[in-house]
C-alpha positions in Angstrom: 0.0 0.0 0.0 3.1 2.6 0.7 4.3 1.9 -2.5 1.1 2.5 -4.0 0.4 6.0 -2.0 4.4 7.5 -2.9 3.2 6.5 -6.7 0.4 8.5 -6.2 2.3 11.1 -4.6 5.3 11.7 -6.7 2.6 11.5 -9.6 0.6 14.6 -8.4 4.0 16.6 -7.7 5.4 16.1 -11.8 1.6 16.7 -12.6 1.6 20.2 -10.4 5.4 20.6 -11.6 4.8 20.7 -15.9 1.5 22.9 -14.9 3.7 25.2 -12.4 6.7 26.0 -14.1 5.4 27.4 -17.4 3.6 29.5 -15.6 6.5 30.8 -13.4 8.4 31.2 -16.1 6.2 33.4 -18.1 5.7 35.7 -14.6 9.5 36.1 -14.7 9.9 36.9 -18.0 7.2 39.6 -18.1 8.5 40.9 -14.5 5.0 40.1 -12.9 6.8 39.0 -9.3 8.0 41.9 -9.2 5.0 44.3 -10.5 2.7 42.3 -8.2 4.2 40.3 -5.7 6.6 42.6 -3.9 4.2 45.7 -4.0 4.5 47.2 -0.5 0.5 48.0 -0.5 -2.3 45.4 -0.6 -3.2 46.4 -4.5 -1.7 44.6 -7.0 -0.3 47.0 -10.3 -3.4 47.0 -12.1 -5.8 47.9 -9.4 -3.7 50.9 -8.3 -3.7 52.7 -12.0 -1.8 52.3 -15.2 2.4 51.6 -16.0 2.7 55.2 -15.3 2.2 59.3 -17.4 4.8 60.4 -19.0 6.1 62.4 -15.9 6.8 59.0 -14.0 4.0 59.2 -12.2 0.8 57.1 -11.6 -2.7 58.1 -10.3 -4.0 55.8 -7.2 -7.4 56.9 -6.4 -9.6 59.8 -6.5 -10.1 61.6 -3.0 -13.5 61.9 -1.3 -15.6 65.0 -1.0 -15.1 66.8 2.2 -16.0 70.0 4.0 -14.5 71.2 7.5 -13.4 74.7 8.9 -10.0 76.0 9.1 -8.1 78.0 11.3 -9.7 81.4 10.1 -13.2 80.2 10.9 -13.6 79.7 6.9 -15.6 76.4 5.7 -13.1 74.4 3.7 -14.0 71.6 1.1 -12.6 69.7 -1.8 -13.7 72.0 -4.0 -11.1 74.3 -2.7 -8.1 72.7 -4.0 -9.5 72.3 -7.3 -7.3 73.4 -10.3 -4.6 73.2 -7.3 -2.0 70.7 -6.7 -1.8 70.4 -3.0 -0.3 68.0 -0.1 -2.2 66.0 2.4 -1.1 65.3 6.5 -3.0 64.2 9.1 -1.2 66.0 12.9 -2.7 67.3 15.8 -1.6 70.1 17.5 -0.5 68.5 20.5 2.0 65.7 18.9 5.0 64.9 20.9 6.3 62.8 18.6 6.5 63.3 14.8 4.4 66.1 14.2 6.9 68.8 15.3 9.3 67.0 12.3 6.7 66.6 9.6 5.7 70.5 9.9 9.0 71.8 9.9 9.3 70.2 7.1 6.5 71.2 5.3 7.8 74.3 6.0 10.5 73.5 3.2 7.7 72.3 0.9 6.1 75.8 1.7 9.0 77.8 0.8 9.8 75.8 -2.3 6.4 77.2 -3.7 5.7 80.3 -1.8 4.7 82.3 -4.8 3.0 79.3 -6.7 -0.9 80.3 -6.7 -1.9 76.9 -7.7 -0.6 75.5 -5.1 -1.6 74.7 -1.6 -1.6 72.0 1.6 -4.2 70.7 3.8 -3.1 70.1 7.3 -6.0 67.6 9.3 -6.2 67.5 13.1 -6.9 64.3 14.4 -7.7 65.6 17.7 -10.7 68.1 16.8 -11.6 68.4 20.2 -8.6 70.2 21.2 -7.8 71.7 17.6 -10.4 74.4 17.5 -9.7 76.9 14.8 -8.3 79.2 17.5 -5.9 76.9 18.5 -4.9 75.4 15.1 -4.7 79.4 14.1 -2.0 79.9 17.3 0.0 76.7 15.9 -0.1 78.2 12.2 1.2 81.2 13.6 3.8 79.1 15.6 5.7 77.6 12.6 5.4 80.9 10.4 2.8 79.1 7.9 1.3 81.7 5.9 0.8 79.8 2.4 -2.2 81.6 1.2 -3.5 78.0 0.5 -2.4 76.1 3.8 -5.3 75.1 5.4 -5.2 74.2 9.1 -8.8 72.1 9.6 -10.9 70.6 12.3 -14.6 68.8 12.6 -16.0 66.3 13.2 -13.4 63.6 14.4 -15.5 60.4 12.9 -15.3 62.2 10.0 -11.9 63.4 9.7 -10.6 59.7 11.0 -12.7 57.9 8.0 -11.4 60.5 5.8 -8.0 59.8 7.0 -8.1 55.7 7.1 -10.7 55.2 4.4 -10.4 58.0 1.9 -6.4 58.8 1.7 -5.6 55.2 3.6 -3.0 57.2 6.0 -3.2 55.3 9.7 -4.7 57.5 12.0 -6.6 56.4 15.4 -6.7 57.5 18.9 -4.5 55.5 21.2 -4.1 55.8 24.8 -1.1 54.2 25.2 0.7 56.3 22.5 2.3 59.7 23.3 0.0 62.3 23.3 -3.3 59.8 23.2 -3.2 59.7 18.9 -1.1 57.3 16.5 -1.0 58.4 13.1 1.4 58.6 9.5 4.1 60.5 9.3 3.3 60.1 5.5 2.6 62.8 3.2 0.0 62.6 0.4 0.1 64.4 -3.4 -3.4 65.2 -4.9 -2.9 66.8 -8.6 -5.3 69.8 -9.8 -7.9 67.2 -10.5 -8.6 65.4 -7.1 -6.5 62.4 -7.7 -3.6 61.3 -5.2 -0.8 60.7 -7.2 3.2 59.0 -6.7 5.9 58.5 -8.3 7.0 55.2 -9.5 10.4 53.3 -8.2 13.2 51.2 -9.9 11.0 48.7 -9.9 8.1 49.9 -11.3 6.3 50.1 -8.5 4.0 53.2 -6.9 6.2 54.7 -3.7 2.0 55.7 -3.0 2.7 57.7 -0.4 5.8 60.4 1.0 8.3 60.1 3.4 7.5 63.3 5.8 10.1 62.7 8.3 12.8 61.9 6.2 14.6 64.6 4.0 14.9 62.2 0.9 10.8 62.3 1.2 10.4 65.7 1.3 13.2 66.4 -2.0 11.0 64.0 -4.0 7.7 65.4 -3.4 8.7 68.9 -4.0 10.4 67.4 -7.0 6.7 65.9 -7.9 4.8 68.8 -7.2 6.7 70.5 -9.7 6.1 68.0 -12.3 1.9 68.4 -11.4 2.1 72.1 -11.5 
């Protein structure tokens, strides 16, 4: 009977084996593993966009609609940014941590595009409750942001959370354990003039997605991208 069962066996492996290796072979030869299988997000290539525009660059998804106030009291939506090319963090004014880094350098990103009219950032507070647009006015102040089109918002914190984890898929939560009661990205989104978050693609082929925004070698390819948007 052992005979029998390593017959069967060893007859299933070369039967898997001359369907198998064709296959892989092809995949290599076409560069699929490494288009698809070694994409740091969950999408595979072809349901994050196309092989790329001629600027190196690839469109992920379109952002949601939303509407919140700002740190002059003004009502702030999508709408605002249109025709504008404009980058997206999630802080809160409180931070410990990261924030103080990512806004100092946004800062740079600021003063790379001072006098650029199409141009413009939108800064999210995770912690609405604290951020009123008094507060988030005093922190604007603080780091000497005065982009025309740097918008320092608050709301609703369901809202701004969903917006964060479901429309621009940047981690945000509260956490009481973390410093300051909030974990969040230190990652910086790119939207282009019409709405859609856009990246750059690697060696590789494949979407960076989102920007470094603690790390200087982050923050000289976005402004390099922004250029290439405007």
């Amino acid at each position: 009977m052992k005979k029998y069962s390593y017959i069967g066996i060893t007859a299933v492996i070369l039967i898997f084996g001359i369907w198998a290796v064709p296959n892989i072979i092809d995949r290599l030869s076409h560069n699929d593993v490494v288009k698809k299988d070694r994409l740091s997000t969950k999408e595979s290539a072809s349901e994050i966009g196309d092989k790329g525009d001629d600027k190196g660059m690839i469109t992920i998804n379109k952002i949601p609609e939303f509407t919140f106030v700002n740190q002059d009291n003004d009502t702030i939506s999508d709408d605002y940014y249109d025709g504008k090319v404009y980058v997206v963090e999630f802080f809160f004014s409180t931070c410990p941590s990261i924030c103080p880094v990512m806004n100092t350098n946004m800062l740079k990103i600021q003063e790379a595009y001072k006098n650029e009219d199409d141009f413009g950032i939108a800064s999210f507070s995770i912690d609405p409750a604290h951020d009123t647009p008094k507060v988030l006015k005093e922190y604007a102040e603080s780091y000497d942001a005065n982009h025309p089109h740097w918008n320092f918002l608050t709301g609703d914190k369901k809202d701004i959370l969903k917006l964060s984890n479901e429309g621009f898929k940047l981690y945000a939560a509260e956490s009481p354990e973390a410093e300051g009661g909030f974990e969040h990205s230190g990652m910086f989104a790119l939207v282009d003039k019409n709405g859609n978050i856009r990246s750059r693609i690697d060696e590789n082929g494949n979407p960076i997605i989102y920007y470094n925004g603690l790390e200087k070698e982050g923050i000289e390819m976005l402004i390099e991208d922004i250029k290439k948007l405007l």
